[in-house]
C-alpha positions as CSV (number, residue, x, y, z in Angstrom):
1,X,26.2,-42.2,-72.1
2,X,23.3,-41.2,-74.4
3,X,21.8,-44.1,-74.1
4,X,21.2,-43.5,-69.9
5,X,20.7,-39.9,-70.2
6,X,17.0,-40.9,-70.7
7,X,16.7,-42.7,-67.3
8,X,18.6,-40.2,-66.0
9,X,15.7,-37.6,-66.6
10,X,12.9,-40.4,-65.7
11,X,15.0,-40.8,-62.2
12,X,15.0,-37.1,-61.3
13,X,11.4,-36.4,-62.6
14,X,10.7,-39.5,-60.1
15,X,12.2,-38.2,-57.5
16,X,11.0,-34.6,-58.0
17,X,7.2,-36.6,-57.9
18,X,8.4,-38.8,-54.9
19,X,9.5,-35.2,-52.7
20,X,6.3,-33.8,-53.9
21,X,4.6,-36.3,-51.8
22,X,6.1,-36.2,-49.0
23,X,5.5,-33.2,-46.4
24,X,6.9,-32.6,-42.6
25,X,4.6,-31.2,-40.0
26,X,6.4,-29.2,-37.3
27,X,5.2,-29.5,-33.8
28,X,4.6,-25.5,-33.4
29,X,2.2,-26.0,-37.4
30,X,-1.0,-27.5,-38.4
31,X,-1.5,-29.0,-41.9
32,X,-4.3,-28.7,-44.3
33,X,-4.3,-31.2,-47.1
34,X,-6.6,-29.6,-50.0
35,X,-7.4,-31.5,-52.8
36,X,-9.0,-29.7,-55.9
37,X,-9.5,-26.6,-53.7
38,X,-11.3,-28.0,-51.0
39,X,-9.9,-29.5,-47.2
40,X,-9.5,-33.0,-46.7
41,X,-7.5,-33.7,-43.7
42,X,-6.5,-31.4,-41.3
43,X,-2.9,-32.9,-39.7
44,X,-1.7,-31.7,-35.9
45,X,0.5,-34.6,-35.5
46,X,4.2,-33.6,-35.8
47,X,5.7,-35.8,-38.3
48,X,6.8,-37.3,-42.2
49,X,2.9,-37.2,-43.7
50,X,2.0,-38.2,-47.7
51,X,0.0,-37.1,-50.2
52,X,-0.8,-36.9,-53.9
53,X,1.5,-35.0,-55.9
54,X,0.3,-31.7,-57.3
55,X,-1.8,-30.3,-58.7
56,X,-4.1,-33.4,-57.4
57,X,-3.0,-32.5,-53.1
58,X,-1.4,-29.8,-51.8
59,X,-0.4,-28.8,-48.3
60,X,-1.1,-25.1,-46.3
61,X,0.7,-25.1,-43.0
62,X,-0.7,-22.5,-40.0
63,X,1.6,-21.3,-37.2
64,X,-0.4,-22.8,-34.0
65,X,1.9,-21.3,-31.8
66,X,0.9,-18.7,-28.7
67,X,1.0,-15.2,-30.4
68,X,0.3,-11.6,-29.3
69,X,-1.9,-8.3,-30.4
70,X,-0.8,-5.2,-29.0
71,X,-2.2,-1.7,-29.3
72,X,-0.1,0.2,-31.4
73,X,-1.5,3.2,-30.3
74,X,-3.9,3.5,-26.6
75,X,-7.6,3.7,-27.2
76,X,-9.5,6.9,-25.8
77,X,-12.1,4.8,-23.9
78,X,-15.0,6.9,-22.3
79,X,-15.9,6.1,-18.5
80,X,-19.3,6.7,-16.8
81,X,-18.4,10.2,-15.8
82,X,-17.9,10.9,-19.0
83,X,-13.8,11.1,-18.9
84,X,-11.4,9.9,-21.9
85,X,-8.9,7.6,-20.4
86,X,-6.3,6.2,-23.4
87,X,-5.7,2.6,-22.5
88,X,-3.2,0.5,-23.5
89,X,-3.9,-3.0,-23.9
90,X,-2.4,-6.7,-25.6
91,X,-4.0,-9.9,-25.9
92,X,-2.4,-13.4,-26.4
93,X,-4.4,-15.8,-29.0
94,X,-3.6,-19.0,-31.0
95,X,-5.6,-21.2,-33.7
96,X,-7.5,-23.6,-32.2
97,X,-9.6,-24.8,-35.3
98,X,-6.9,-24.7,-38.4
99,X,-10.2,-25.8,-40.3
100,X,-12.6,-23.2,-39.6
101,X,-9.5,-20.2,-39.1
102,X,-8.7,-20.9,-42.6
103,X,-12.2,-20.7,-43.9
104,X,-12.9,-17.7,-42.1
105,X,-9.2,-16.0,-43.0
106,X,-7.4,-18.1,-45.6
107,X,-3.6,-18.5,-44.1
108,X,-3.8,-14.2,-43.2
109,X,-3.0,-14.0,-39.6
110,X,-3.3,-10.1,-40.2
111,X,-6.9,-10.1,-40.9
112,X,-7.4,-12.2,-37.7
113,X,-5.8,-9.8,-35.6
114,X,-7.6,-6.9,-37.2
115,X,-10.5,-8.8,-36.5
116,X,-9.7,-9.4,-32.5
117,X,-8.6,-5.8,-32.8
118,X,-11.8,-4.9,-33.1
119,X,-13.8,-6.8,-30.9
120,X,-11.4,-6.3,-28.1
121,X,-11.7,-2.5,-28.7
122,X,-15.8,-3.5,-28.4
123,X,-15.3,-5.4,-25.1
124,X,-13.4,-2.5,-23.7
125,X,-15.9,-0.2,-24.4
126,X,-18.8,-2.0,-22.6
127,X,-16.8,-2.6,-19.8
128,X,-15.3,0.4,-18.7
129,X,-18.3,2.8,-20.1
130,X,-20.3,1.7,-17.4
131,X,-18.1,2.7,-14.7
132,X,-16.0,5.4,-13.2
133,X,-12.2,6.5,-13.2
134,X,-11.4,4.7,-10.0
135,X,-12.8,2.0,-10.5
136,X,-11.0,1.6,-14.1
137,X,-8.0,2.6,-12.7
138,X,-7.6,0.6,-9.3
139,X,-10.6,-1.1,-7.7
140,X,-12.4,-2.7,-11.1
141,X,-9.2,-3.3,-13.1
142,X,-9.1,-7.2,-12.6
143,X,-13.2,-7.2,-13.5
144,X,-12.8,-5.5,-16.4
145,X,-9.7,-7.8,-18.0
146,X,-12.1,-11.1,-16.6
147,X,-15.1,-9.1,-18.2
148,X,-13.0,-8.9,-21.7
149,X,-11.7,-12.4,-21.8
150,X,-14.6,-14.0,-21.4
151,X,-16.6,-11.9,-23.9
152,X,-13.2,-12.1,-26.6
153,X,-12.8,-15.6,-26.4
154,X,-16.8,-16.5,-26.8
155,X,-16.7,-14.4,-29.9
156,X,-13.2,-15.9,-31.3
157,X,-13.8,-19.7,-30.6
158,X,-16.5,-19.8,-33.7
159,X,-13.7,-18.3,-35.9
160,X,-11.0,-21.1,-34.8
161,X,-9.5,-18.8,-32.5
162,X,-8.5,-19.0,-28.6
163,X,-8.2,-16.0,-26.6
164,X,-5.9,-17.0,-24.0
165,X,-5.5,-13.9,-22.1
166,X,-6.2,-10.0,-21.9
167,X,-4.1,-7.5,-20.3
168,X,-4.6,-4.0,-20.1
169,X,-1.2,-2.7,-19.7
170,X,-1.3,0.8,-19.1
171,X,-4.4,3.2,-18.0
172,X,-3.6,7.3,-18.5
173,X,-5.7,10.4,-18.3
174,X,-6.2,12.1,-21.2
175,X,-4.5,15.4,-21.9
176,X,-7.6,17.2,-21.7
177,X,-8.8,16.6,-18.1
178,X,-5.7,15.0,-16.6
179,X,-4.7,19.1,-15.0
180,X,-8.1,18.7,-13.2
181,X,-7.9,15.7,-11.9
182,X,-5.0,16.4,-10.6
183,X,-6.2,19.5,-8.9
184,X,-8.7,17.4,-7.2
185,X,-6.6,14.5,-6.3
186,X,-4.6,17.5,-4.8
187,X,-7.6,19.3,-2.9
188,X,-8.3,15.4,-1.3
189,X,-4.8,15.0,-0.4
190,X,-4.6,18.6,1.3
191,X,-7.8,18.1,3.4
192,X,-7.1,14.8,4.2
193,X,-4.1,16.1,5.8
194,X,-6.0,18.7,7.7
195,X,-8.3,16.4,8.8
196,X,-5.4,14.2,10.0
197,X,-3.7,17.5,11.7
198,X,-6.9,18.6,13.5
199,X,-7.3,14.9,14.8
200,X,-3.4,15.0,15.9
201,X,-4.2,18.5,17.7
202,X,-7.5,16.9,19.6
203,X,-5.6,14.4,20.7
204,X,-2.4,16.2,21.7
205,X,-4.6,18.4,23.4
206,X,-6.2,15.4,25.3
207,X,-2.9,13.4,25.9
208,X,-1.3,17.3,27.7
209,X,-4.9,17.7,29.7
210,X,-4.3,13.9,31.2
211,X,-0.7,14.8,32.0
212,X,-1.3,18.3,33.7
213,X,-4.2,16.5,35.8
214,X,-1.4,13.1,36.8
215,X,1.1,16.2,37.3
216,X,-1.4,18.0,39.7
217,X,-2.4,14.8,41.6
218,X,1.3,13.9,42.3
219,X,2.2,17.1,43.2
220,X,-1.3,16.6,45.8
221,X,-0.7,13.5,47.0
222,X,3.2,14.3,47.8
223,X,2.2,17.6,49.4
224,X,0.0,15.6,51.6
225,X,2.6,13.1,52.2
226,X,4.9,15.7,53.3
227,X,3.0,17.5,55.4
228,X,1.9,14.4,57.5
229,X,5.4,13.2,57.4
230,X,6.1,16.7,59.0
231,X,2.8,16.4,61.5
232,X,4.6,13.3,62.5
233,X,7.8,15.0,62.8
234,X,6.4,17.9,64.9
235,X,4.4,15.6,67.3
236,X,7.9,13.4,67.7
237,X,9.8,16.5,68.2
238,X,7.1,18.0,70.7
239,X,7.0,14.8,72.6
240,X,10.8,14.5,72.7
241,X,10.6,18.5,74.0
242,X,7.8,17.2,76.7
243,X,9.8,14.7,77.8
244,X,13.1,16.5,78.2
245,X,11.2,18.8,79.8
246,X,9.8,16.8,82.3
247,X,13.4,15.3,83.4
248,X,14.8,18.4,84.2
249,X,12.3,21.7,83.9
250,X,15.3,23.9,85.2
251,X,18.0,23.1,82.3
252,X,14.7,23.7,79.8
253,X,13.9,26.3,80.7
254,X,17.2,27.7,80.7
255,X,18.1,26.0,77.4
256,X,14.9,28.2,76.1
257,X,16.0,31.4,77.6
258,X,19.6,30.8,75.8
259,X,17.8,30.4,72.5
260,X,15.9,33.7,72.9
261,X,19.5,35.9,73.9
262,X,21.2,34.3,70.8
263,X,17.6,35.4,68.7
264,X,17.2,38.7,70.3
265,X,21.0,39.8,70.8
266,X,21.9,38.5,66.9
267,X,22.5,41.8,65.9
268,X,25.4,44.3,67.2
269,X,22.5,46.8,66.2
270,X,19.6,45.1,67.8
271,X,18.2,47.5,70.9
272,X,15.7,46.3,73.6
273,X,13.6,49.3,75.5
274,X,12.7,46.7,78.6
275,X,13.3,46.6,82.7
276,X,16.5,44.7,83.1
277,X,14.2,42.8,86.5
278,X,11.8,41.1,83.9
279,X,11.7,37.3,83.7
280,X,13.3,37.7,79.8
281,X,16.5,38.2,82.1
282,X,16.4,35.8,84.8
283,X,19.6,33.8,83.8
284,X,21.3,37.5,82.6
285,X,23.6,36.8,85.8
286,X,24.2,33.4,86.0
287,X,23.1,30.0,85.2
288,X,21.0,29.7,88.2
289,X,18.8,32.4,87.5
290,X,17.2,34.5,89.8
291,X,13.8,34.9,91.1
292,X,11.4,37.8,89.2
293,X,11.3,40.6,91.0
294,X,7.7,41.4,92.3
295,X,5.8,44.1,90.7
């Protein structure tokens, strides 16, 4: 047993040599082979890889997967009119460059982000000191993420870096000048509601004018309907008189006389002061009548 326990030990310091050559690159890591401190070969390719055994190679692996910066507290970022806002912002990145992001950083992903952390707080700066509130807050907002991107990711690429995307994620007032804003956002509100009230009372004034006139035309144009319906009427009933009339004057004439007993004796109280002989009496005694009595 003695006599193997020496190949025993050559076998496992073999094998310990062998492992030490062989390295696996994962498909979300890049590889950087260094030999006597300096980079060799730079490996993206997912797979088994070799190399010399220390201390002649060894390997640093780099996360190349999509990763994220965000604001742990909002930046008080000055606008034209010279208002704080505190923005809130995050930014997606990943090495593009394993080479030149470990020259510039060594295998620190922390001192890469404090370095986009700063030149995103830069590009935030220029972009929304040159213009106003509203136009940070609503109009502008897409322009100023575009604005940030591009001027991020130019900066980044030299360092190995990609800036993917930038996102500003939440836009508030700060505490000192957020109560007048408010009061002005309030005193727009209120007189554009007046304005909207006085153009609601011009035109319900206008809308009642137009209906009064249509009323006052109908009630014109019927009037004057019915009173030439009643024209007609009277001329029809005229005629109809006229012509009765001329078929038997007698019977009209007494007809007429009836009407004016039954208008002039309606009354038990009703009293005439007149000669009993005048014509108003002519059919008094019968249906006849009499003749007038001369004067």
């Amino acid at each position: 047993m003695q006599r193997f326990f020496p190949y025993l030990i050559g076998l496992v310091i073999l094998l310990a040599v062998l492992s030490s050559m062989v390295f696996v690159v994962r498909e979300r890591d890049a590889a950087l082979v260094f030999a006597l401190g300096e980079v060799r070969e730079t490996i993206t390719e997912p797979g088994l890889h070799f190399k010399l055994p220390p201390p002649f190679q060894n390997v640093v692996r780099l996360d190349r997967r999509l990763q994220t910066i965000e604001s742990k507290d909002p930046e008080r970022i000055q606008t034209a009119e010279k208002k704080n806002l505190l923005i809130d912002s995050f930014v997606k990145w990943r090495i593009i460059d394993p080479r030149q992001f470990y020259v510039t950083f060594g295998a620190n992903t922390r001192a890469a982000e404090e370095r986009l952390s700063a030149q995103i707080r830069d590009a935030l700066n220029a972009s929304v000191n040159v213009r106003t509130v509203k136009e940070v807050v609503s109009s502008q907002r897409g322009d100023i993420m575009k604005e940030m991107l591009t001027t991020v990711d130019s900066r980044a690429r030299p360092l190995g870096v990609e800036v993917v995307d930038v996102r500003l994620r939440r836009i508030d007032f700060a505490p000192e000048i957020s109560e007048s804003v408010y009061r002005r956002m309030e005193a727009e509100r209120k007189e554009e509601a007046n304005r909207l009230r006085a153009t609601g009372a011009a035109d319900s004034e206008r809308i009642r004018a137009q209906a009064d006139r249509q009323r006052e035309e109908l009630l014109a144009d019927a009037f004057a309907q019915a009173q030439s319906v009643r024209g007609e009427g009277d001329a029809r009933a005229a005629s109809i008189y006229a012509e009765a009339y001329g078929k038997n004057p007698e019977f009209y004439s007494f007809f007429k006389s009836l009407e004016a007993y039954r208008s002039a004796f309606s009354s038990k109280d009703d009293l005439l002061v007149i000669s009993p002989e005048t014509d108003f009496f002519r059919y008094w005694g019968g249906a006849q009548g009499a003749e007038p009595a001369n004067p």
